[in-house]
VMD Tcl script that builds the backbone (N, CA, C; Angstrom):
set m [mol new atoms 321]
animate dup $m
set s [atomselect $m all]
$s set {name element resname resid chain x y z} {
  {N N UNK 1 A 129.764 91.558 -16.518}
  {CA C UNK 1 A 130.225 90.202 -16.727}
  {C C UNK 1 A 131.666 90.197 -17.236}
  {N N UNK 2 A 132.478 91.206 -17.894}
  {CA C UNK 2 A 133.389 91.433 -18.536}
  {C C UNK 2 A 134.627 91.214 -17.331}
  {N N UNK 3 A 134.312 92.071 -16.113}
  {CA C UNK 3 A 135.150 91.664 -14.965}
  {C C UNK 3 A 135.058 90.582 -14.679}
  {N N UNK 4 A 133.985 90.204 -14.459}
  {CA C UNK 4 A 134.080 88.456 -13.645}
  {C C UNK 4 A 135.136 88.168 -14.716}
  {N N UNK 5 A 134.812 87.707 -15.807}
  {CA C UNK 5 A 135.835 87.100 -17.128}
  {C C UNK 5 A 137.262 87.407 -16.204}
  {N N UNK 6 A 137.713 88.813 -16.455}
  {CA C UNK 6 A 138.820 89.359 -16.321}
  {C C UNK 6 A 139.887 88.775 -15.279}
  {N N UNK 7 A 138.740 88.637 -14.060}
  {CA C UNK 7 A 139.102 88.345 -12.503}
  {C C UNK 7 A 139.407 86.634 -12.816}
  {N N UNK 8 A 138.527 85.759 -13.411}
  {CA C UNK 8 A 138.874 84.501 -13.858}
  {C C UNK 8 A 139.745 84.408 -14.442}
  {N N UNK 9 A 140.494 85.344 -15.355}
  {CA C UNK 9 A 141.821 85.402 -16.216}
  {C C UNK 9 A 143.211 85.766 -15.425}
  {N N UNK 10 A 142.663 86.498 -14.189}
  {CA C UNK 10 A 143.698 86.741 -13.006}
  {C C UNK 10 A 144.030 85.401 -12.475}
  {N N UNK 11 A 143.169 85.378 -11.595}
  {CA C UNK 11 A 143.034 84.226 -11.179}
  {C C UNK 11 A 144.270 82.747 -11.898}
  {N N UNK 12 A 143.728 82.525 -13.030}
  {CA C UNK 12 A 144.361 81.535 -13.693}
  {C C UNK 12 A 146.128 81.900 -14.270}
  {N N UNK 13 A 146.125 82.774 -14.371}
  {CA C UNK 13 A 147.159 83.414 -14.533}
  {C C UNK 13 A 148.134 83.426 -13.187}
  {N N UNK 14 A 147.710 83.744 -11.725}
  {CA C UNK 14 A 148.350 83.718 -11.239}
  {C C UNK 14 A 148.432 82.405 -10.274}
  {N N UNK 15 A 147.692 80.926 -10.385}
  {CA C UNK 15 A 147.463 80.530 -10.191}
  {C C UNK 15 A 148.480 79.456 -10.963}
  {N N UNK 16 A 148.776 79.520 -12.118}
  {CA C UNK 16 A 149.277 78.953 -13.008}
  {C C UNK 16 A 150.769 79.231 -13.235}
  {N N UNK 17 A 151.374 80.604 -14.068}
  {CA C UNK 17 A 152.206 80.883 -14.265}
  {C C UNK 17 A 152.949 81.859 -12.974}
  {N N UNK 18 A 152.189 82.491 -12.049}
  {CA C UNK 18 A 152.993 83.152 -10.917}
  {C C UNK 18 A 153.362 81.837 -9.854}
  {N N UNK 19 A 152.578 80.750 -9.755}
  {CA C UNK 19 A 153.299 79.866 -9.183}
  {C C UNK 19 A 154.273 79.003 -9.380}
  {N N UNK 20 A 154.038 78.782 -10.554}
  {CA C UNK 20 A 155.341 78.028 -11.737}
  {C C UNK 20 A 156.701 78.996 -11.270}
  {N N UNK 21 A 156.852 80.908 -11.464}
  {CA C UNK 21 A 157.653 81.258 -11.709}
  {C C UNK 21 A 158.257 81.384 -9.962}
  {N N UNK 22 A 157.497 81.573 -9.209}
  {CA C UNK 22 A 157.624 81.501 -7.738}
  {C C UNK 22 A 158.541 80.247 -7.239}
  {N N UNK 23 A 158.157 79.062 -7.684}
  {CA C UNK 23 A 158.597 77.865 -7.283}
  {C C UNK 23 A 160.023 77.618 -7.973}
  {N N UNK 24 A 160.189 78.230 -9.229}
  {CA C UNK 24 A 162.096 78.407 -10.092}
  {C C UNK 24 A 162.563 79.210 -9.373}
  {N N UNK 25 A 162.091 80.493 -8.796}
  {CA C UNK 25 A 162.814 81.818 -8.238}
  {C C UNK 25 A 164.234 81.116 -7.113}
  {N N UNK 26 A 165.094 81.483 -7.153}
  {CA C UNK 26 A 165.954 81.345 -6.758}
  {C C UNK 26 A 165.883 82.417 -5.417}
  {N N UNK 27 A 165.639 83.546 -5.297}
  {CA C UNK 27 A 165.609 84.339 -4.150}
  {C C UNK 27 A 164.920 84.252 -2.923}
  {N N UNK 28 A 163.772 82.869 -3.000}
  {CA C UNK 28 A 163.079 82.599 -1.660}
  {C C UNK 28 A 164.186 81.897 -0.734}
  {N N UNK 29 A 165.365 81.884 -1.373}
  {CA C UNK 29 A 166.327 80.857 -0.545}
  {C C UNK 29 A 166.707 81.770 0.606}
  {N N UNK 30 A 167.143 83.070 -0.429}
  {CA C UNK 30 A 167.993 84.089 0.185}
  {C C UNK 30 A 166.939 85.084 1.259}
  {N N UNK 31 A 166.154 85.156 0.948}
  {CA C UNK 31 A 164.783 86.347 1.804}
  {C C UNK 31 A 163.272 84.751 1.793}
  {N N UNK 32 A 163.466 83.883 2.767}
  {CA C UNK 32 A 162.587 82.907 3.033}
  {C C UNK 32 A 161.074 83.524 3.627}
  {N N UNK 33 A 161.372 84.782 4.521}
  {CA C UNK 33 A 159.890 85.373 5.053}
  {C C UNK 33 A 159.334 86.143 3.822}
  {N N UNK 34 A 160.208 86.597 2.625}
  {CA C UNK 34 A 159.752 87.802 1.778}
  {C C UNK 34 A 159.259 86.817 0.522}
  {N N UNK 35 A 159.345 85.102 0.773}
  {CA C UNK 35 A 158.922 84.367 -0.355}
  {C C UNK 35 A 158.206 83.951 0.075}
  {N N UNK 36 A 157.526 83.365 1.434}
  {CA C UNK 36 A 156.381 83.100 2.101}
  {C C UNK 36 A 155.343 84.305 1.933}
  {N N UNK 37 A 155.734 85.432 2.283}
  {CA C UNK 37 A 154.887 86.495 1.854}
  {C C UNK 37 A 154.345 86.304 0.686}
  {N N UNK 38 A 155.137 86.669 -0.151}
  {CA C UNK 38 A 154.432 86.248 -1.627}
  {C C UNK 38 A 153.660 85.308 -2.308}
  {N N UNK 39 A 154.351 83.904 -1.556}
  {CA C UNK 39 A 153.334 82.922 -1.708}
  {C C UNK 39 A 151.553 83.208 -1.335}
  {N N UNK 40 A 151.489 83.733 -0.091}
  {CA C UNK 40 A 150.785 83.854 0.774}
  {C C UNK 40 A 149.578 85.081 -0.016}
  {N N UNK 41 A 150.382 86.501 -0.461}
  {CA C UNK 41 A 149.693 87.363 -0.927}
  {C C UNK 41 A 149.223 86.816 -2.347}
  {N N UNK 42 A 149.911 86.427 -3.090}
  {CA C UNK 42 A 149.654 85.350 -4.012}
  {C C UNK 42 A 148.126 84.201 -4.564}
  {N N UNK 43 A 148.226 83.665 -2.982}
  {CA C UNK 43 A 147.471 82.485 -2.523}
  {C C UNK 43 A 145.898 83.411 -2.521}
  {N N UNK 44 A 145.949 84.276 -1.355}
  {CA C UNK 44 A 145.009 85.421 -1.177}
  {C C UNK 44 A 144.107 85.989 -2.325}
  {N N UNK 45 A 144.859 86.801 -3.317}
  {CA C UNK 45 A 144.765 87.405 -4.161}
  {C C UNK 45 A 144.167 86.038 -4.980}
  {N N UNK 46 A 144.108 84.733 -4.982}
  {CA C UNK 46 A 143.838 83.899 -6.423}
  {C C UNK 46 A 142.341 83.745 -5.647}
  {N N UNK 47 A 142.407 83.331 -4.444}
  {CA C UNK 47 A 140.888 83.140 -3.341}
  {C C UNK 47 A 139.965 84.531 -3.506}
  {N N UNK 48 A 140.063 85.362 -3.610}
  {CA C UNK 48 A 139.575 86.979 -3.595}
  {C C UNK 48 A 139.189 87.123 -5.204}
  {N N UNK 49 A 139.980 86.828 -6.269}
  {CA C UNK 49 A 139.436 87.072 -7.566}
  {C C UNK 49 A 138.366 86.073 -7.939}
  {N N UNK 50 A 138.120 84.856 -7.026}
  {CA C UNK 50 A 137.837 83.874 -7.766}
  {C C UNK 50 A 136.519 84.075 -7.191}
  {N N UNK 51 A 136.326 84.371 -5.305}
  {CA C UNK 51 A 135.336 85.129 -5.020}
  {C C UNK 51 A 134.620 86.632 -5.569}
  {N N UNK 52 A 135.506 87.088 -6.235}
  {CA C UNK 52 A 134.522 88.684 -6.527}
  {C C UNK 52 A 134.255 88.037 -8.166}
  {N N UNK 53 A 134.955 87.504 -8.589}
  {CA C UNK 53 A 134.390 87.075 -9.805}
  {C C UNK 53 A 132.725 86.164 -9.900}
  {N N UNK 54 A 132.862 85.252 -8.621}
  {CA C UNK 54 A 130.880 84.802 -8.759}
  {C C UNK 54 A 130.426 86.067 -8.351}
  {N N UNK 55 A 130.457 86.764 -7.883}
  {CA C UNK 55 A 129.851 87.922 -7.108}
  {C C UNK 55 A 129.094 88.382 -8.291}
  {N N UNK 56 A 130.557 88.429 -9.193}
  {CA C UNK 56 A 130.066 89.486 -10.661}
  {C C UNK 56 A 129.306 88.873 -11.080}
  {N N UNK 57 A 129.106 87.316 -11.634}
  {CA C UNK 57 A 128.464 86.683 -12.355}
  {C C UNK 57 A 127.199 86.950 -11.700}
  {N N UNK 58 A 126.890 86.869 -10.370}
  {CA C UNK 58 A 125.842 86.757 -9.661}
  {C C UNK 58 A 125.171 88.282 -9.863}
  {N N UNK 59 A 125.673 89.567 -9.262}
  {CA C UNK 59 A 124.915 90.499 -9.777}
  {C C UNK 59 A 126.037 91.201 -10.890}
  {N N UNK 60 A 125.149 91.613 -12.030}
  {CA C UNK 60 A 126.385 91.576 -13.330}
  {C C UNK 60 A 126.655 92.991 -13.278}
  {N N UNK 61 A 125.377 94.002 -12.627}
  {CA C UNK 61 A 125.825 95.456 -12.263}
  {C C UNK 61 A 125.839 95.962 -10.988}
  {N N UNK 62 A 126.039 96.966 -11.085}
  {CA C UNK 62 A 126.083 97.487 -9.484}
  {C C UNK 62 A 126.059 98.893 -9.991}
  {N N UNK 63 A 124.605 99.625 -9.538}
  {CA C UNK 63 A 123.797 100.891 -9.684}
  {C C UNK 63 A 124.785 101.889 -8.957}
  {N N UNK 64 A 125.229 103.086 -9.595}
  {CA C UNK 64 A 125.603 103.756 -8.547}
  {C C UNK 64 A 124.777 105.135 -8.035}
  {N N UNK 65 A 124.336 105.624 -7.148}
  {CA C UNK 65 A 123.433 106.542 -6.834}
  {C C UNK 65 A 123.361 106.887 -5.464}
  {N N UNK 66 A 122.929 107.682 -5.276}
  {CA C UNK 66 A 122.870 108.760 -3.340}
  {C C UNK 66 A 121.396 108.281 -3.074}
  {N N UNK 67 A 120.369 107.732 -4.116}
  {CA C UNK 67 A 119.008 107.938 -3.692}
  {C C UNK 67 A 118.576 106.244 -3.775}
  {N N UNK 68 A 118.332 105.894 -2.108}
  {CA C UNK 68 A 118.026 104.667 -1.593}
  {C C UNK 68 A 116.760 104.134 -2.400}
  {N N UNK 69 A 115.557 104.815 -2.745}
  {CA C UNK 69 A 114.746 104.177 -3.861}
  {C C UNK 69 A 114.972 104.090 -4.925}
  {N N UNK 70 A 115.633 104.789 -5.236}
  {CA C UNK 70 A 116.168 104.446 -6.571}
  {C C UNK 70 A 117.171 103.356 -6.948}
  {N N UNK 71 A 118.305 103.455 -6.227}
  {CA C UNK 71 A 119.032 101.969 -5.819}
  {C C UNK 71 A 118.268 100.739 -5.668}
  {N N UNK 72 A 117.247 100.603 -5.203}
  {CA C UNK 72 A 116.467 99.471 -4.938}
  {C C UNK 72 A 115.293 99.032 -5.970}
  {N N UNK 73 A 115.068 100.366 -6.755}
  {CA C UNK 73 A 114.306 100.309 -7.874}
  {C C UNK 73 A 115.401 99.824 -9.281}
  {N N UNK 74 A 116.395 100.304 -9.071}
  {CA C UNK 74 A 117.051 99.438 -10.234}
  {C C UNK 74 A 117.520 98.521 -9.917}
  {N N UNK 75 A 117.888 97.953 -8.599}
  {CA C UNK 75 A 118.656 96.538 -8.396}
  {C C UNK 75 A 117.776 95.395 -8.767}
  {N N UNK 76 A 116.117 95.889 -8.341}
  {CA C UNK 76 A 115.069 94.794 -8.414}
  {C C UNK 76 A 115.082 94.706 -9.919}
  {N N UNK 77 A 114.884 96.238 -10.727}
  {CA C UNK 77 A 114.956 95.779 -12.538}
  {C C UNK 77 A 116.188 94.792 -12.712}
  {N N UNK 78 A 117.333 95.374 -12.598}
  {CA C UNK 78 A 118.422 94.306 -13.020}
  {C C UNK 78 A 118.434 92.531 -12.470}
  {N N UNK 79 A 117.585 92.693 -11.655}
  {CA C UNK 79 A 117.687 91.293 -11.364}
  {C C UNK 79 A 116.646 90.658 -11.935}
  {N N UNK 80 A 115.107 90.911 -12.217}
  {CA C UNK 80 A 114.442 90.219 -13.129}
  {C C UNK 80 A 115.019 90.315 -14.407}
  {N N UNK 81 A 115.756 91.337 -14.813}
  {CA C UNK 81 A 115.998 91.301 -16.221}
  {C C UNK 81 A 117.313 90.329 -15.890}
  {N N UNK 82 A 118.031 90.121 -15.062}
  {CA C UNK 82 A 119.043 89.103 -15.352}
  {C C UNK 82 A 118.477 87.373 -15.054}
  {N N UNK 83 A 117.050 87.522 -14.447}
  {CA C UNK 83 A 116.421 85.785 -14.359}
  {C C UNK 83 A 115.232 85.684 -15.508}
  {N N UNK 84 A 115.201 87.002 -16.221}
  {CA C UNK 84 A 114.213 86.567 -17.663}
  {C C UNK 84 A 114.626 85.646 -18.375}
  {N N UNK 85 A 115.685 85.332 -18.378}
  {CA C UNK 85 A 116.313 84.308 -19.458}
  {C C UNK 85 A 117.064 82.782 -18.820}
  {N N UNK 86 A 117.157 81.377 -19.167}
  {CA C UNK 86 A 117.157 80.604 -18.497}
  {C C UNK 86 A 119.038 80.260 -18.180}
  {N N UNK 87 A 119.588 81.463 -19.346}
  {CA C UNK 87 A 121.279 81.255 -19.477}
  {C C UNK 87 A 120.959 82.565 -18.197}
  {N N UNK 88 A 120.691 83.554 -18.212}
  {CA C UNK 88 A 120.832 84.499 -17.128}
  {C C UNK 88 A 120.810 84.171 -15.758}
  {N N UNK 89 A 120.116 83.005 -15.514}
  {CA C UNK 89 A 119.571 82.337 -14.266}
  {C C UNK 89 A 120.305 81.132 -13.565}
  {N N UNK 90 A 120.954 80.855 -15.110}
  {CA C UNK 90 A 121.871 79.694 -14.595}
  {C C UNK 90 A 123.276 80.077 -14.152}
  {N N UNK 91 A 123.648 81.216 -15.139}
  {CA C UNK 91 A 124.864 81.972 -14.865}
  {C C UNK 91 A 125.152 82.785 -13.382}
  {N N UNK 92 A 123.658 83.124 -12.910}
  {CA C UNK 92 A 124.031 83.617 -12.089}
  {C C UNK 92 A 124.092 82.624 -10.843}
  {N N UNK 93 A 122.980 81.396 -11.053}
  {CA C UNK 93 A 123.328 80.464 -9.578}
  {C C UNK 93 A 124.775 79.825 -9.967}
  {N N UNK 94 A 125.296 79.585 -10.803}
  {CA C UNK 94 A 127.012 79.039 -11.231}
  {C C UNK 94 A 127.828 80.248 -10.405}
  {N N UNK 95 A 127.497 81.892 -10.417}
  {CA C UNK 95 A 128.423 82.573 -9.655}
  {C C UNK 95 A 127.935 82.384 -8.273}
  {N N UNK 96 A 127.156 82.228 -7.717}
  {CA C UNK 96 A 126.806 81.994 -6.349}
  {C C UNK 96 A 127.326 81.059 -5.684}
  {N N UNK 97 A 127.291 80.279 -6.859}
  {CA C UNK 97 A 127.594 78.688 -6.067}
  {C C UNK 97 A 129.175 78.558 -6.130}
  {N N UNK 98 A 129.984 79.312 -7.023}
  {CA C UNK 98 A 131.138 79.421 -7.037}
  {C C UNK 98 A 131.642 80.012 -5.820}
  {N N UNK 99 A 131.066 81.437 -5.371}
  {CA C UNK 99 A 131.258 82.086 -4.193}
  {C C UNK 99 A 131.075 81.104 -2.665}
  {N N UNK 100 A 129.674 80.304 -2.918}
  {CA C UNK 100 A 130.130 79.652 -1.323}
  {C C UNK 100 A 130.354 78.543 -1.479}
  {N N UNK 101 A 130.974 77.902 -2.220}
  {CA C UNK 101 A 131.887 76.816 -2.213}
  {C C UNK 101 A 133.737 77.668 -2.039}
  {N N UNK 102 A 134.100 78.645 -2.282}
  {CA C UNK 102 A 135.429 78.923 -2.457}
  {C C UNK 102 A 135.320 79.556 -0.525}
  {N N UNK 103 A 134.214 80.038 -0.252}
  {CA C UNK 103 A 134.111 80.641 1.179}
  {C C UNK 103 A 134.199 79.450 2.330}
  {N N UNK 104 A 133.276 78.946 1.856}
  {CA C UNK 104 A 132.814 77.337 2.849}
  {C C UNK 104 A 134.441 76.476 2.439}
  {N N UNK 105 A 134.938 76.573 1.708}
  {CA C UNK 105 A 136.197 75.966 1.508}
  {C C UNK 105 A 137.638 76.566 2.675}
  {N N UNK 106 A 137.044 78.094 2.470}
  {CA C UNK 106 A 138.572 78.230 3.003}
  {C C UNK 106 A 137.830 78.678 4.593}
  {N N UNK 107 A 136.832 78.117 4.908}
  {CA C UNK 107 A 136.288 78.640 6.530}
  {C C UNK 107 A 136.532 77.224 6.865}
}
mol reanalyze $m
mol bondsrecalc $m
mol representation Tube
mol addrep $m
Protein backbone atom coordinates (compact mmCIF):
# COMPACT_ATOMS: atom_id res chain seq x y z
CA UNK A 1 0.00 0.00 0.00
CA UNK A 2 3.04 2.25 0.69
CA UNK A 3 3.61 2.43 -3.25
CA UNK A 4 0.17 3.06 -4.24
CA UNK A 5 0.60 6.19 -1.59
CA UNK A 6 3.95 6.96 -3.27
CA UNK A 7 2.65 6.65 -7.00
CA UNK A 8 -0.41 9.06 -5.77
CA UNK A 9 2.34 11.49 -4.50
CA UNK A 10 3.93 11.23 -8.10
CA UNK A 11 1.21 11.63 -9.68
CA UNK A 12 0.15 14.92 -7.84
CA UNK A 13 3.36 16.24 -7.92
CA UNK A 14 3.72 16.02 -11.41
CA UNK A 15 0.44 16.86 -12.21
CA UNK A 16 0.61 19.97 -10.21
CA UNK A 17 4.01 21.48 -9.94
CA UNK A 18 5.74 19.81 -13.28
CA UNK A 19 2.93 21.42 -15.12
CA UNK A 20 2.97 24.78 -13.45
CA UNK A 21 6.88 24.70 -14.15
CA UNK A 22 6.40 23.38 -17.87
CA UNK A 23 3.88 26.08 -18.74
CA UNK A 24 6.71 29.27 -17.24
CA UNK A 25 9.59 27.33 -19.12
CA UNK A 26 10.68 29.58 -21.57
CA UNK A 27 12.51 26.84 -23.82
CA UNK A 28 9.29 25.18 -25.38
CA UNK A 29 9.46 28.34 -27.57
CA UNK A 30 12.90 27.56 -28.71
CA UNK A 31 12.72 23.33 -29.09
CA UNK A 32 8.49 23.26 -29.63
CA UNK A 33 8.70 19.19 -30.55
CA UNK A 34 11.16 18.65 -27.34
CA UNK A 35 8.24 20.60 -25.17
CA UNK A 36 5.40 18.66 -26.68
CA UNK A 37 7.41 15.64 -25.84
CA UNK A 38 7.53 16.45 -22.41
CA UNK A 39 4.22 17.53 -22.08
CA UNK A 40 3.17 14.32 -23.54
CA UNK A 41 5.73 11.97 -21.46
CA UNK A 42 4.57 13.99 -18.61
CA UNK A 43 0.78 13.52 -19.37
CA UNK A 44 1.61 9.56 -19.73
CA UNK A 45 3.60 9.10 -16.77
CA UNK A 46 0.59 11.06 -14.44
CA UNK A 47 -2.16 8.33 -16.39
CA UNK A 48 0.31 5.20 -15.59
CA UNK A 49 0.97 6.20 -11.80
CA UNK A 50 -2.50 6.86 -11.18
CA UNK A 51 -3.29 3.42 -12.90
CA UNK A 52 -0.58 1.20 -11.09
CA UNK A 53 -1.43 2.97 -8.01
CA UNK A 54 -5.39 1.28 -7.90
CA UNK A 55 -3.67 -1.78 -9.01
CA UNK A 56 -1.68 -1.47 -5.69
CA UNK A 57 -4.57 -0.61 -3.65
CA UNK A 58 -6.40 -3.44 -5.31
CA UNK A 59 -3.82 -6.26 -4.77
CA UNK A 60 -1.54 -4.72 -1.88
CA UNK A 61 1.15 -7.68 -2.57
CA UNK A 62 2.50 -9.45 -5.21
CA UNK A 63 4.07 -13.09 -4.15
CA UNK A 64 7.22 -13.67 -5.73
CA UNK A 65 8.03 -17.43 -6.54
CA UNK A 66 8.96 -20.15 -9.57
CA UNK A 67 6.23 -22.53 -7.98
CA UNK A 68 2.66 -22.03 -9.74
CA UNK A 69 0.83 -23.60 -6.52
CA UNK A 70 2.28 -21.88 -4.43
CA UNK A 71 1.70 -18.48 -6.18
CA UNK A 72 -1.90 -19.28 -6.23
CA UNK A 73 -1.91 -20.56 -2.72
CA UNK A 74 -0.73 -17.27 -1.44
CA UNK A 75 -2.53 -14.92 -3.80
CA UNK A 76 -5.93 -16.67 -2.64
CA UNK A 77 -4.50 -16.12 1.31
CA UNK A 78 -3.72 -12.48 0.57
CA UNK A 79 -6.87 -11.80 -0.85
CA UNK A 80 -9.24 -13.16 1.86
CA UNK A 81 -6.99 -11.69 4.29
CA UNK A 82 -7.26 -8.35 2.39
CA UNK A 83 -11.58 -8.75 2.22
CA UNK A 84 -11.61 -9.93 6.09
CA UNK A 85 -12.01 -6.51 7.01
CA UNK A 86 -14.74 -4.02 5.71
CA UNK A 87 -11.78 -0.95 5.28
CA UNK A 88 -9.76 -3.83 3.32
CA UNK A 89 -12.70 -4.39 0.97
CA UNK A 90 -13.55 -1.02 0.43
CA UNK A 91 -9.99 0.05 -0.24
CA UNK A 92 -9.56 -2.33 -2.52
CA UNK A 93 -12.95 -1.80 -4.76
CA UNK A 94 -11.82 2.32 -4.47
CA UNK A 95 -8.41 0.93 -6.31
CA UNK A 96 -10.32 -0.94 -8.91
CA UNK A 97 -12.65 1.47 -9.54
CA UNK A 98 -9.94 4.05 -9.78
CA UNK A 99 -8.16 1.79 -12.42
CA UNK A 100 -11.25 1.49 -14.83
CA UNK A 101 -12.47 4.72 -14.66
CA UNK A 102 -8.76 6.30 -15.54
CA UNK A 103 -8.67 3.25 -18.48
CA UNK A 104 -12.37 3.66 -19.72
CA UNK A 105 -11.41 7.43 -19.63
CA UNK A 106 -8.50 7.52 -21.76
CA UNK A 107 -10.01 4.51 -24.31
Amino acid sequence: MNAAFALLGYAFVVGTLGAHLLRRATWPERAPRLGILTWQMMSGSLVASVVLAGLGLALPVWPITMNLAELLDTCVMLLRTQYATPGGALVCTLGLTVTVLVLARGA
